[in-house]
C-alpha positions in Angstrom: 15.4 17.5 -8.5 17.2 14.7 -9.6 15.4 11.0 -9.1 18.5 9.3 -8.9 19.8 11.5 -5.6 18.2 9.2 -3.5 14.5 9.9 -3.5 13.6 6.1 -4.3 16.4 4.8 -2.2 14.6 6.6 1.1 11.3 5.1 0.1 12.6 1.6 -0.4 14.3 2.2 3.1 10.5 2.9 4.8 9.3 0.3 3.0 11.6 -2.3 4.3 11.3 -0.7 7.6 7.6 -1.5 7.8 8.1 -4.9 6.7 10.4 -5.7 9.2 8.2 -4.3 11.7 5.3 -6.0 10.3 7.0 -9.0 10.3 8.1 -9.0 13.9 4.8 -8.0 15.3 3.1 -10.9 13.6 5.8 -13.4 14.9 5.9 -11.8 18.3 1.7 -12.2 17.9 1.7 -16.0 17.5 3.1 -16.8 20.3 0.9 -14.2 22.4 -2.7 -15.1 24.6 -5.9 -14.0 23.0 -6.0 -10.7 24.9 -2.6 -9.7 23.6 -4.0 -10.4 20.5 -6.8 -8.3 20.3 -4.6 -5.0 21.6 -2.5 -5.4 19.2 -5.5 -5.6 16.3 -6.8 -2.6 18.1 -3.4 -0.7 17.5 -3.5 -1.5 13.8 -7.0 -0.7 13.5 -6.0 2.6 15.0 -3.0 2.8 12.7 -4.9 2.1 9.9 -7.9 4.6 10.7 -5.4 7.0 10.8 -3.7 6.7 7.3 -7.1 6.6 5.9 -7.7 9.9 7.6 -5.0 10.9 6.0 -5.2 9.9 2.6 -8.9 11.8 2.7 -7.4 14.9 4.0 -5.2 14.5 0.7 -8.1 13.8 -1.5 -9.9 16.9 0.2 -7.6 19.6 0.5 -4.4 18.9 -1.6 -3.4 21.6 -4.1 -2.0 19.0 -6.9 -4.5 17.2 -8.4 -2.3 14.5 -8.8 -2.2 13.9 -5.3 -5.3 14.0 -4.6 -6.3 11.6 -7.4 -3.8 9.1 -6.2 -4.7 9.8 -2.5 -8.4 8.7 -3.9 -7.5 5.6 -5.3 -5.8 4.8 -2.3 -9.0 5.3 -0.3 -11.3 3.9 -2.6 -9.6 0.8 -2.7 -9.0 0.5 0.9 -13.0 1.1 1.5 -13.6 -1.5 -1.0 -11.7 -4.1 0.6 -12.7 -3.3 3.8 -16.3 -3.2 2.8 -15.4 -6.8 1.2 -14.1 -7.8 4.5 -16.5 -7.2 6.8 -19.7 -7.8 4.5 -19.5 -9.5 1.3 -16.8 -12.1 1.7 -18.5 -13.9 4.6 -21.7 -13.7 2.4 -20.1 -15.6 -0.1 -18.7 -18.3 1.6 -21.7 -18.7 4.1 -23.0 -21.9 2.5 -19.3 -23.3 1.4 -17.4 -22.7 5.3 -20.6 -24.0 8.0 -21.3 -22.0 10.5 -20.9 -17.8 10.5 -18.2 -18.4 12.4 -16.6 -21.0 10.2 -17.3 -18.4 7.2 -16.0 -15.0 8.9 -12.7 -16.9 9.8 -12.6 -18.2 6.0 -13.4 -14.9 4.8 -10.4 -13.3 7.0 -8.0 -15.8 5.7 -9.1 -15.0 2.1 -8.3 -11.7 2.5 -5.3 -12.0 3.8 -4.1 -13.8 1.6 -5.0 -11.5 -1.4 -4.1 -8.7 0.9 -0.7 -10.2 1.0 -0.7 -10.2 -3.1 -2.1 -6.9 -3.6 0.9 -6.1 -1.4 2.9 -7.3 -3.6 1.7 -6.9 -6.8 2.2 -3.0 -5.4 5.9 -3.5 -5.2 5.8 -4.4 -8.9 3.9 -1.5 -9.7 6.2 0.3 -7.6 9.0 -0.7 -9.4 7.4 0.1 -12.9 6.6 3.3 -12.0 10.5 4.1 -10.9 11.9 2.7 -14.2 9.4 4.7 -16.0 11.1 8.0 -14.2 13.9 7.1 -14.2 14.0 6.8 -18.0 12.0 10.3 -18.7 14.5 11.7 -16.2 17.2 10.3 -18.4 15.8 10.9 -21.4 15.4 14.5 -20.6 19.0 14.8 -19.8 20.0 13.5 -23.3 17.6 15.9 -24.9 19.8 19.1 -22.8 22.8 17.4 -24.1 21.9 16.9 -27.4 20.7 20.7 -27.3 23.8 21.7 -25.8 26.0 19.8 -28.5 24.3 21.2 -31.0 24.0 25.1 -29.5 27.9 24.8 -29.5 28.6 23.8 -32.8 
């Protein structure tokens, strides 16, 4: 298969569909009661329970270990960071933010926040990791050629 017959080009379009619907749930959030609020968390919760149960099905049962391997750093990091969420962070700040209130509320917005920058140091990632098939992909090509050109002569 070639890279550059839109492979990339679908995944970019999922990804800037999930922003955009990322985006307008979080607008559409801010303006909502507190109730609204939380069924909407739930949903994502659920969403997101989901995906991990899918990224340890990869890691279990997938027949290229490349998958799997990536599937695992997937899930590690997610349990990480959850694990940081809900334990360690408001640890941390418990003597900096007041109350445990006051420090679960920081700790959320902390997370976020580098949540947000994971996010997109991803996208870079992302982007390195397209180049660098890209430029195999082409530099295999010119190796045929060069093969070819040299078969005929």
């Amino acid at each position: 298969m070639k890279l550059n017959e839109g492979l990339f080009a679908i995944k970019l379009y999922e990804l800037e569909q999930q922003y955009g619907r990322m985006q307008t749930r979080l607008r559409i959030c801010q303006q909502e009661d507190h109730s609204r609020i939380r069924q909407e968390l739930q949903r994502a919760e659920d969403d997101y329970r989901e995906n991990e149960l899918l990224l340890q099905k990869n890691v279990e049962s997938s027949r290229s270990p490349a998958v799997a391997a990536l599937s695992d750093a997937q899930l590690s990091y997610f349990q990480k960071a959850k694990e940081l969420l809900e334990t360690e962070l408001p640890e941390y700040l418990s003597s900096e933010a007041g109350t445990p209130a006051e420090s679960r509320m920081e700790a959320a917005a902390l997370y976020t926040e580098y949540a947000i920058d994971f996010a997109v140091q991803s996208m870079r990632y992302a982007l390195v990791a397209a180049l660098k098939a890209i430029d195999l992909q082409m530099s295999a090509e010119e190796n045929n050629e060069q093969k070819e050109e040299f078969n005929h002569e």
